[in-house]
C-alpha positions as semicolon CSV with decimal commas, in nm:
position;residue;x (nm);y (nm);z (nm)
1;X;-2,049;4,489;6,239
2;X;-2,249;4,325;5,929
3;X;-2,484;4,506;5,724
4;X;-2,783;4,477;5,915
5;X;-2,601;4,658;6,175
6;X;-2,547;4,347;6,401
7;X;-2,185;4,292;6,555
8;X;-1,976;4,028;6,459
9;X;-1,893;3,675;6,679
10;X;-1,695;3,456;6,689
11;X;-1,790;3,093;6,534
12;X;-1,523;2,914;6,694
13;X;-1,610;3,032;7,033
14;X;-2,025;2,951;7,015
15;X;-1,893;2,578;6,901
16;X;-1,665;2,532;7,191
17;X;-1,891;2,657;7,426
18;X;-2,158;2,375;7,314
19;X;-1,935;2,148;7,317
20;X;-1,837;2,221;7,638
21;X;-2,185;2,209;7,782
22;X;-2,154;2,564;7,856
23;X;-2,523;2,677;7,816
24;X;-2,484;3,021;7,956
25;X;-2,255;3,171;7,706
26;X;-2,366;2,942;7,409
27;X;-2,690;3,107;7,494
28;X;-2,554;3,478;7,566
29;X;-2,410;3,463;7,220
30;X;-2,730;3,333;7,050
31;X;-2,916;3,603;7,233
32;X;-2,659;3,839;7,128
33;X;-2,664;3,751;6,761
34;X;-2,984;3,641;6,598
35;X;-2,750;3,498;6,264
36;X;-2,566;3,304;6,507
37;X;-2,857;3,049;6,456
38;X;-2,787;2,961;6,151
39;X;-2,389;3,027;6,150
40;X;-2,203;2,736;5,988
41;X;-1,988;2,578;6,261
42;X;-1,879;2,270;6,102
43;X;-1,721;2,147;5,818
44;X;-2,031;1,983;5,705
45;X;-2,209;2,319;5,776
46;X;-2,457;2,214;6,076
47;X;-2,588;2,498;6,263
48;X;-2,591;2,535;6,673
49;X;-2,864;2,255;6,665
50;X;-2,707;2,068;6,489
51;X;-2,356;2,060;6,702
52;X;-2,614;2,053;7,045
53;X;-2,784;1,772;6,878
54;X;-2,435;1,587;6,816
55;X;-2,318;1,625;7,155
56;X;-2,630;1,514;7,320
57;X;-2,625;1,795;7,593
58;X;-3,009;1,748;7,728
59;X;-3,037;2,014;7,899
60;X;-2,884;2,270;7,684
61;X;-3,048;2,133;7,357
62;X;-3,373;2,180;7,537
63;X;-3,338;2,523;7,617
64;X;-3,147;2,612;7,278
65;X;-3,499;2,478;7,118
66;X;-3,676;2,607;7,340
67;X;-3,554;2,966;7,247
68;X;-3,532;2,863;6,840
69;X;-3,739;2,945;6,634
70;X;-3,915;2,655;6,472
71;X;-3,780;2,690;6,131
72;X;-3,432;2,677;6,254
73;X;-3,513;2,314;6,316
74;X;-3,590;2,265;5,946
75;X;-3,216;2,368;5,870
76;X;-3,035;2,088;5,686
77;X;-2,613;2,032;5,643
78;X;-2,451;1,919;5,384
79;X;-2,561;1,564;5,409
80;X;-2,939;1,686;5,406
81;X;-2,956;1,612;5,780
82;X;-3,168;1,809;6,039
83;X;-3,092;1,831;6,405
84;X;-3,408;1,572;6,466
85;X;-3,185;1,329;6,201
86;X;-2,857;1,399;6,414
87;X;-3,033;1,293;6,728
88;X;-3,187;1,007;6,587
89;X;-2,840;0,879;6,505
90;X;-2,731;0,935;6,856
91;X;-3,014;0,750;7,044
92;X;-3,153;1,067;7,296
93;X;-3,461;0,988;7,343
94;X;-3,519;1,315;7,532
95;X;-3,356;1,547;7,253
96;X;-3,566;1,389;6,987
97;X;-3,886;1,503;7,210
98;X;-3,858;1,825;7,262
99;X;-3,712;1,879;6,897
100;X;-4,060;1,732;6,773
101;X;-4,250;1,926;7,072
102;X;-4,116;2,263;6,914
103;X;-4,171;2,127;6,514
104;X;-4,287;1,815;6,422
105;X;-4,250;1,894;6,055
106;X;-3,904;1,730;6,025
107;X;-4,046;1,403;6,078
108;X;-4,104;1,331;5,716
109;X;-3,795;1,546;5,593
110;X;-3,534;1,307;5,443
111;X;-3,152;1,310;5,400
112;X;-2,989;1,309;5,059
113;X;-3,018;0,872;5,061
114;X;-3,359;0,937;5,132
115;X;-3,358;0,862;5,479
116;X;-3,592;0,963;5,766
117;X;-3,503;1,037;6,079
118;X;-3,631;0,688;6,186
119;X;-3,466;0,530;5,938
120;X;-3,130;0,674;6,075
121;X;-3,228;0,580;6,379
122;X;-3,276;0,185;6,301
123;X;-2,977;0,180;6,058
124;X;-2,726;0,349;6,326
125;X;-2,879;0,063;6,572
126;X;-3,089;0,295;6,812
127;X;-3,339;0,045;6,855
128;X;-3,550;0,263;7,164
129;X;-3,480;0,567;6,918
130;X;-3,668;0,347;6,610
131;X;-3,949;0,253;6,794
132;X;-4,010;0,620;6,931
133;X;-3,986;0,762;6,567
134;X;-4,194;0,518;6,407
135;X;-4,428;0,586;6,624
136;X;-4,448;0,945;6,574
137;X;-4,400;0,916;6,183
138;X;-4,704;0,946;5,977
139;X;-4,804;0,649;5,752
140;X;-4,899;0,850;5,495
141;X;-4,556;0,979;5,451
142;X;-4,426;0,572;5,422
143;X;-4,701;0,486;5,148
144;X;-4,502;0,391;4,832
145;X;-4,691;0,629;4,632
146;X;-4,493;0,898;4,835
147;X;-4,148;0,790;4,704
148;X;-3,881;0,599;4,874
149;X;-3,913;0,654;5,201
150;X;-4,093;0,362;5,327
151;X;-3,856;0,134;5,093
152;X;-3,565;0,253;5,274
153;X;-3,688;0,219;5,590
154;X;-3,834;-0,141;5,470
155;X;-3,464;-0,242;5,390
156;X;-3,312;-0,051;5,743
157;X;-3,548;-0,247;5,937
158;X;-3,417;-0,565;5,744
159;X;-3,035;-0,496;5,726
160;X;-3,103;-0,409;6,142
161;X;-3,308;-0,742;6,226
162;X;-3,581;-0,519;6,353
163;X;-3,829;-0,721;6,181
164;X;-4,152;-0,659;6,418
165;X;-4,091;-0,302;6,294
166;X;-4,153;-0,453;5,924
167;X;-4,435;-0,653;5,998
168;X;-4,606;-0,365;6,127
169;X;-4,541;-0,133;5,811
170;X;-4,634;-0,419;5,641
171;X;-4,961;-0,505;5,803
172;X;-5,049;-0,131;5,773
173;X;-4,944;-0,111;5,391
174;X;-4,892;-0,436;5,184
175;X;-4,819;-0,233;4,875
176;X;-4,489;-0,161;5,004
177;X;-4,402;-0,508;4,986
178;X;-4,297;-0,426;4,582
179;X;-4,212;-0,104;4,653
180;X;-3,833;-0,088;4,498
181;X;-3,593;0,195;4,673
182;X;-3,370;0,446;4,419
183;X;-3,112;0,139;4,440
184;X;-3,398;-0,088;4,243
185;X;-3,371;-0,273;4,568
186;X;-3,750;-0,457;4,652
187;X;-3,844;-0,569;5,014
188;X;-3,952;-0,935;4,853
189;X;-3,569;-0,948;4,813
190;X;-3,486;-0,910;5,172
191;X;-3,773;-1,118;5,261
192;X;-3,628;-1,423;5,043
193;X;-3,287;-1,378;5,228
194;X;-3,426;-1,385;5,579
195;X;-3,401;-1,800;5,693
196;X;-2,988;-1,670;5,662
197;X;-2,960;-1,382;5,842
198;X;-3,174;-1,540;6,150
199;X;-3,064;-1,812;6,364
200;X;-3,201;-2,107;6,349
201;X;-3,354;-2,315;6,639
202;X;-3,177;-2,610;6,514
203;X;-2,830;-2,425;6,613
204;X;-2,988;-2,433;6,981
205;X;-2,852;-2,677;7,272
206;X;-3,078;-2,950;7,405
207;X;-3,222;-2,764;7,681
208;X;-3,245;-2,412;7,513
209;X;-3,419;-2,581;7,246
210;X;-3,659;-2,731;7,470
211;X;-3,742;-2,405;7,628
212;X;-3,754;-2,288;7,273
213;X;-4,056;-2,479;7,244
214;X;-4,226;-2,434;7,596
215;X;-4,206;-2,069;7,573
216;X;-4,520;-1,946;7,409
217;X;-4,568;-1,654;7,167
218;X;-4,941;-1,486;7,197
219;X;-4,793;-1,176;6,947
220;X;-4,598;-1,081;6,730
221;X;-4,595;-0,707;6,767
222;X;-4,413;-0,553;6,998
223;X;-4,446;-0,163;6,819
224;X;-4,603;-0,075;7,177
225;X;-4,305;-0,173;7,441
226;X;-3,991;0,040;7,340
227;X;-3,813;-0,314;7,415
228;X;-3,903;-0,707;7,443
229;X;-3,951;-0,842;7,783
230;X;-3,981;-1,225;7,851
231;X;-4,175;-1,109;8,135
232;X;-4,471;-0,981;7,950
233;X;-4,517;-1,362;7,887
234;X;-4,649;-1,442;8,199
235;X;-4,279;-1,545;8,335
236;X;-4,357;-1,219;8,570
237;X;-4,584;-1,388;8,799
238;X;-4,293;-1,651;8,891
239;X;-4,036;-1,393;8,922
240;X;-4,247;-1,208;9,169
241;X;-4,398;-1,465;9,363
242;X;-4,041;-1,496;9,513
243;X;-3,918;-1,278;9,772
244;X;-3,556;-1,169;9,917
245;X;-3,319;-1,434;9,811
246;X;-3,542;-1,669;9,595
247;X;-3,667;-1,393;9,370
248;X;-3,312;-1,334;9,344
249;X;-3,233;-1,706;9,266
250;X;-3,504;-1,720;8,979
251;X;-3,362;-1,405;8,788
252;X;-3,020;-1,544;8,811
253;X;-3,135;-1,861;8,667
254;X;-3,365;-1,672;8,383
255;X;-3,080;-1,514;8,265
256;X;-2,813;-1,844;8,284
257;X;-3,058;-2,011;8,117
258;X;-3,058;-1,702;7,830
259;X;-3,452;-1,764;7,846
260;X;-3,491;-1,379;7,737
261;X;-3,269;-1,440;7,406
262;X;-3,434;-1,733;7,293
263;X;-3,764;-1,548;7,361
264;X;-3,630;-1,274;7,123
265;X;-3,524;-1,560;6,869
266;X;-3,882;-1,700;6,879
267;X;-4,023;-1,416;6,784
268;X;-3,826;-1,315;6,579
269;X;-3,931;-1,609;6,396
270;X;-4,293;-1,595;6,407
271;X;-4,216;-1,230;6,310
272;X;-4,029;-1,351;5,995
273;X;-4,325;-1,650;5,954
274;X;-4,563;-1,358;5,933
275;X;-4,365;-1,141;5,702
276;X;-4,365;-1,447;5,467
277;X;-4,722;-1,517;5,501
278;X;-4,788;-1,139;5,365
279;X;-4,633;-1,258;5,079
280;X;-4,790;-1,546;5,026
281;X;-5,130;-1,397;5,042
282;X;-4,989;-1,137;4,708
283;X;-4,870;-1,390;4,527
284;X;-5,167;-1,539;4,321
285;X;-5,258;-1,139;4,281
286;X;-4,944;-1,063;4,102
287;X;-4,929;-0,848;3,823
288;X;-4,584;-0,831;3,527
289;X;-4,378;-0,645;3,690
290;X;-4,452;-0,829;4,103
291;X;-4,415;-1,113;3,943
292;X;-4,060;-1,068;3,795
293;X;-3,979;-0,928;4,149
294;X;-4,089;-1,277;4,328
295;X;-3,935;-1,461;4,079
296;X;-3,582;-1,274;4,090
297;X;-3,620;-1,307;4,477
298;X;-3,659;-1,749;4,407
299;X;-3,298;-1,712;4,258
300;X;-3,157;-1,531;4,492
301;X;-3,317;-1,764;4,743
302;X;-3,236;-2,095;4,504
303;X;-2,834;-1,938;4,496
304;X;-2,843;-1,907;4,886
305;X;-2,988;-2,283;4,949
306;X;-3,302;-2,097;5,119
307;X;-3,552;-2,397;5,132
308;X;-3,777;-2,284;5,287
309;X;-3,871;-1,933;5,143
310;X;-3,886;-2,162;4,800
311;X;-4,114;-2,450;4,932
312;X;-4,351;-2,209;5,102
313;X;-4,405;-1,942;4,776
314;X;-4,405;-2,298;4,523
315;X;-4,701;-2,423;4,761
316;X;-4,889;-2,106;4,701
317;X;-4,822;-2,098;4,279
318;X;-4,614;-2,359;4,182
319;X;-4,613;-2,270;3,825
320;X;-4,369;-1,940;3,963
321;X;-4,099;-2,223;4,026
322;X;-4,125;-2,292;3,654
323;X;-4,068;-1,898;3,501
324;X;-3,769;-1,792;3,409
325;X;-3,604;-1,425;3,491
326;X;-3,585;-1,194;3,204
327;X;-3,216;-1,095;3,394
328;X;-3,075;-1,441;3,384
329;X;-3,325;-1,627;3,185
330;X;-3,314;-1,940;3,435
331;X;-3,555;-2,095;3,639
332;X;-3,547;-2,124;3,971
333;X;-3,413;-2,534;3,957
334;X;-3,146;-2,439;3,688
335;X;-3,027;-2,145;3,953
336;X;-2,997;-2,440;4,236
337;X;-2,805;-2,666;3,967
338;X;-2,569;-2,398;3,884
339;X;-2,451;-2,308;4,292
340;X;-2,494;-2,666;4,374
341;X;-2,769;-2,643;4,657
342;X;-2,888;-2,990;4,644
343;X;-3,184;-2,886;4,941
344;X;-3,343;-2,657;4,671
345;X;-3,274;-2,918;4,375
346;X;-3,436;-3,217;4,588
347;X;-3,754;-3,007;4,590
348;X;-3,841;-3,112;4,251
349;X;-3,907;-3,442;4,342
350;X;-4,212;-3,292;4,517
351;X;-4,438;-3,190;4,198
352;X;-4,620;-3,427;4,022
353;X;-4,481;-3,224;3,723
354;X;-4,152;-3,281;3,816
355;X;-4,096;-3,480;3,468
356;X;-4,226;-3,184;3,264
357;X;-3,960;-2,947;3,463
358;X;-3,642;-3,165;3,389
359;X;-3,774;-3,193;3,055
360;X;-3,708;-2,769;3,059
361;X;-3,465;-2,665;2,802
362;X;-3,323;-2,296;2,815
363;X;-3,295;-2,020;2,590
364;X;-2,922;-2,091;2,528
365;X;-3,090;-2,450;2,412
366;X;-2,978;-2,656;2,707
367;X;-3,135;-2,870;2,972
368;X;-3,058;-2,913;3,299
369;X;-2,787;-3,134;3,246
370;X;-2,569;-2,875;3,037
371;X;-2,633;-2,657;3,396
372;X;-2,467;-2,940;3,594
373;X;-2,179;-2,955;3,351
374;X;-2,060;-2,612;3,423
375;X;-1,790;-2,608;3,663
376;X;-1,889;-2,485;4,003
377;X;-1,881;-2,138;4,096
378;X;-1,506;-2,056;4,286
379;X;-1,755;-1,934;4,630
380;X;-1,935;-2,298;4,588
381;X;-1,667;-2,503;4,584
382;X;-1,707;-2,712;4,935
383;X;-1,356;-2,922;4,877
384;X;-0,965;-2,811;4,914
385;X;-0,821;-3,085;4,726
386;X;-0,901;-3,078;4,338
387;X;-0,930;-3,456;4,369
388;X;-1,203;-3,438;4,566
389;X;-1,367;-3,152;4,460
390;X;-1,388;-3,320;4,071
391;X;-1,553;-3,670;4,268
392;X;-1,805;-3,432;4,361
393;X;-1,865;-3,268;4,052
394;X;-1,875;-3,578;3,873
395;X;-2,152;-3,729;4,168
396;X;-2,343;-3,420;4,090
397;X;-2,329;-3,427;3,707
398;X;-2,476;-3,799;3,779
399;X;-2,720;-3,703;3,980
400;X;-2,903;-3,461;3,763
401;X;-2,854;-3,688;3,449
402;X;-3,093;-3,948;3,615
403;X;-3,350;-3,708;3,662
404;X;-3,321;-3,609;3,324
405;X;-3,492;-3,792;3,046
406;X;-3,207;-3,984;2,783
407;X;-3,300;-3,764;2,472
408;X;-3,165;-3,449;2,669
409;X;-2,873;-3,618;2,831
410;X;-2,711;-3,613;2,481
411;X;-2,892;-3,361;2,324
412;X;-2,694;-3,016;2,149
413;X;-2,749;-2,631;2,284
414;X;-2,731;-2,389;2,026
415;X;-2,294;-2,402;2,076
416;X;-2,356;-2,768;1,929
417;X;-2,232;-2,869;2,250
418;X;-2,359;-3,171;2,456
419;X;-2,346;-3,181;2,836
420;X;-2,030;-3,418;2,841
421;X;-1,869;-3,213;2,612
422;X;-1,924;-2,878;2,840
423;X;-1,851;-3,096;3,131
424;X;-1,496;-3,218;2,986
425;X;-1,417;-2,835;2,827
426;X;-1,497;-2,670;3,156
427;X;-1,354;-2,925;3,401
428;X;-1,041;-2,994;3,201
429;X;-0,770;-2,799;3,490
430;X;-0,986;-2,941;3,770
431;X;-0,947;-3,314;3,641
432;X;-0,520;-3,207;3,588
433;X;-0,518;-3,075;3,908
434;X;-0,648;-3,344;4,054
435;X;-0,480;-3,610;3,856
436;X;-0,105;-3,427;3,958
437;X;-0,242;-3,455;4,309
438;X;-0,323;-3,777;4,293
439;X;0,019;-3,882;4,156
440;X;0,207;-3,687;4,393
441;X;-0,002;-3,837;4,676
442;X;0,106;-4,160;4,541
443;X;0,438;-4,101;4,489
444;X;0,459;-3,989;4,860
445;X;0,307;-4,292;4,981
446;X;0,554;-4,526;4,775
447;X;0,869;-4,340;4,899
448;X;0,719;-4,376;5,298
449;X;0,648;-4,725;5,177
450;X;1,031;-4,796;5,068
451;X;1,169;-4,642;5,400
452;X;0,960;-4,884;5,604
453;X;1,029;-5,203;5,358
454;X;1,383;-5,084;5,429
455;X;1,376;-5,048;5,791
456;X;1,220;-5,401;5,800
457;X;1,424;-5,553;5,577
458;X;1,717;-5,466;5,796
459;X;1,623;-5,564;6,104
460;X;1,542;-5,868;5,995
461;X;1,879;-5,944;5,919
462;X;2,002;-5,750;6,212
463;X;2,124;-6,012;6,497
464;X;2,047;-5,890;6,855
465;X;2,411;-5,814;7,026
466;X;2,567;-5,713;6,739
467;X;2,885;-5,944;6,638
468;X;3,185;-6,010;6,781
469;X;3,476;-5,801;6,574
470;X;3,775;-6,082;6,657
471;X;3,573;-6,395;6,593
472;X;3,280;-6,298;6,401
473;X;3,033;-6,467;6,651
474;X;2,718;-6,296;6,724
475;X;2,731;-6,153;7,061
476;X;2,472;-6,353;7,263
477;X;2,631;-6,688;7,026
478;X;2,733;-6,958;7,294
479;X;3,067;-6,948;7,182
480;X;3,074;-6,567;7,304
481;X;2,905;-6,658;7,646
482;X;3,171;-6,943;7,714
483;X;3,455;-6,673;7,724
């Protein structure tokens, strides 16, 4: 008996009995003892709820809230999480309902990472469990001006794909687009990274690409439909106008034909196109501190080869293309020379300025062409053999130096180093690498060359038959034959 004069229970027995799906004496206890709703019965400390929650026992978690009292909901373990947060990660829709029927508080109530419960939900890849909680979640709570939470669940819905989730926020609250996160993580970096997280169309067979095309997009939010249906397209009427075994024939040929998934791909495309656009629109609005965010996101997207996120911002304010980052102090053309991404570089042959920005000299007091005379990052290197790999650093070292103007190509950084100079220093065990492959490479060939002069050489001389050992005579000699 404790000191309110309640008897004890046992902890081990209330968790094994929810577990178990044994409402009756999970329930019998709880009734029993009012502190078993808040007893610790894991080792993360999570209540009753929370274990219920876990286990995703409808029917019991329903009447266990049902009897709760609504601050017992509000309860959070050792990770921060409340039963709503628990559920979220497992996906029951049902649990998540009557949780928020009984106390819809705990919608905006985050984890220690600053997570919502529908941020857990998209992260832990509950897609029907995202769209439910989003829905339910205020927008006030999201605004950036209420702290992380809408960051976090910016960069979820980004890390997850769910990107008609992030239009929407977006639509409803462009400031979030800068918002950064407690990890100084910004949506506009995410949003320069998308063209490589999302298929392309390109990567499509002939005839999926051709539907690809046919199949027609009227919008690109789907917030509404807890999940995307080809059929809302129109495709329904077909399906149906079949009956018995043609309807069945039509399905079976929808789904060979994977028209549903490249649906979901085309969307997902106008979804990122839209995302993009929302950007675009910011851009010539940008204050100091958006503008070193967009301009840290064009070297990230210059180091990735993204050339599209680049020629779509440039179009909006080229002069962005020209700034430098105050954490790298490059542009975004010196970032593209650097990783070798020759689809970003060739975009500078699209300005009329283009002279002005190979004319560019850095803070370190070199040009473009000291860039190009850095050996290539180890992750950039697109050649095994050193010999090869050096032919194309020296075609790319050549290739920028034409662009550039002659004073530059030989002019000094601050190091009193010209570009050949940095280019022999920093390419000097690439060129003996390749140079010891090349002569071992040759020396193979000349030894395989000798063994088949040889081989030659002696059958040449080699008379068919063989000789004869008494007489000498070769064995198909006439002399032979006679005997």
């Amino acid at each position: 008996m404790n000191a309110a004069g309640e008897t004890s229970f046992d902890v081990g027995i209330l968790y094994k009995a929810i577990c178990a799906n044994n409402l009756e004496e999970a329930k019998q206890i709880l009734e029993q003892h009012s502190s078993a709703w808040t007893a610790k019965l894991t080792v993360t400390n999570g209540t009753p709820l929370h274990v219920a929650a876990l286990f995703g026992h409808v029917e019991l978690m329903e009447e266990l809230v049902r009897l709760a009292d609504p601050e017992f909901l509000e309860i959070v373990d050792d990770y921060g999480s409340t039963p709503l947060a628990i559920a979220a990660s497992t996906g029951v829709i049902q649990i998540a309902k009557c949780i928020l029927h009984k106390n819809r508080n705990i919608l905006d109530i985050p984890d220690l990472r600053f997570h919502l419960p529908v941020t857990l939900a998209i992260g832990a890849g509950r897609k029907e469990m995202g769209r439910f909680l989003y829905k339910e979640t205020p927008l006030e709570v999201l605004k950036p001006q209420n702290g992380y939470l809408g960051s976090r669940l910016l960069r979820a819905c980004f890390e997850a794909g769910e990107l008609d989730i992030a239009l929407h926020l977006l639509e409803q609250c462009e400031d979030i687009i800068f918002a950064a996160d407690h990890t100084n993580w910004t949506p506009v970096a995410s949003i320069a990274l998308m063209p490589a997280t999302v298929e392309s169309a390109s990567q499509l067979g002939l005839w999926k690409r051709w539907i690809y095309h046919s199949i027609p997009i009227t919008s690109t939010t789907t917030i509404d439909n807890v999940c995307v249906d080809i059929q809302q397209e129109g495709d329904d009427k077909s399906i149906q106008a079949g009956h018995g075994l043609l309807q069945w024939f039509i399905s079976k040929v929808y789904a060979l034909l994977g028209v549903k998934k490249i649906y979901e791909l085309k969307l997902k495309h106008a979804q990122a196109s839209q995302i993009l656009k929302l950007l675009c629109r910011r851009v010539p609005l940008l204050n100091e501190q958006q503008r070193e965010i967009v301009i840290n996101a064009l070297h990230l997207a210059a180091k990735g080869g993204l050339v599209d996120f680049l020629s779509e911002i440039s179009k909006t304010s080229p002069q962005l293309i020209q700034l430098t980052s105050t954490l790298e102090n490059w542009n975004t053309f010196f970032c593209a020379i650097e990783y070798r991404q020759a689809g970003v570089f060739s975009l500078i042959h699209e300005y009329r300025f283009n002279n002005l920005m190979a004319s560019i000299v850095g803070p370190s007091g070199g040009c473009m062409l000291h860039v190009a005379a850095r050996l290539v990052p180890s992750n950039r290197q697109l050649h095994r053999g050193a010999a090869l790999q050096m032919q194309s650093e020296m075609q790319w070292f050549k290739e920028v130096e034409r662009l550039v103007p002659p004073g530059l190509r030989v002019s000094q950084n601050r190091r009193g180093q010209q570009p050949e100079d940095i280019f022999k220093e920093t390419h000097k065990d690439l060129r003996d690498a390749g140079e010891k492959w090349m002569k071992d490479t040759a020396s193979s060939c000349s030894i395989v060359g000798a063994l088949i002069v040889t081989v030659m050489f002696a059958a040449a001389f080699t008379v068919p038959g063989g000789y004869d050992q008494n007489t000498g005579y070769p064995g198909f000699s006439p002399h032979v034959m006679l005997k």
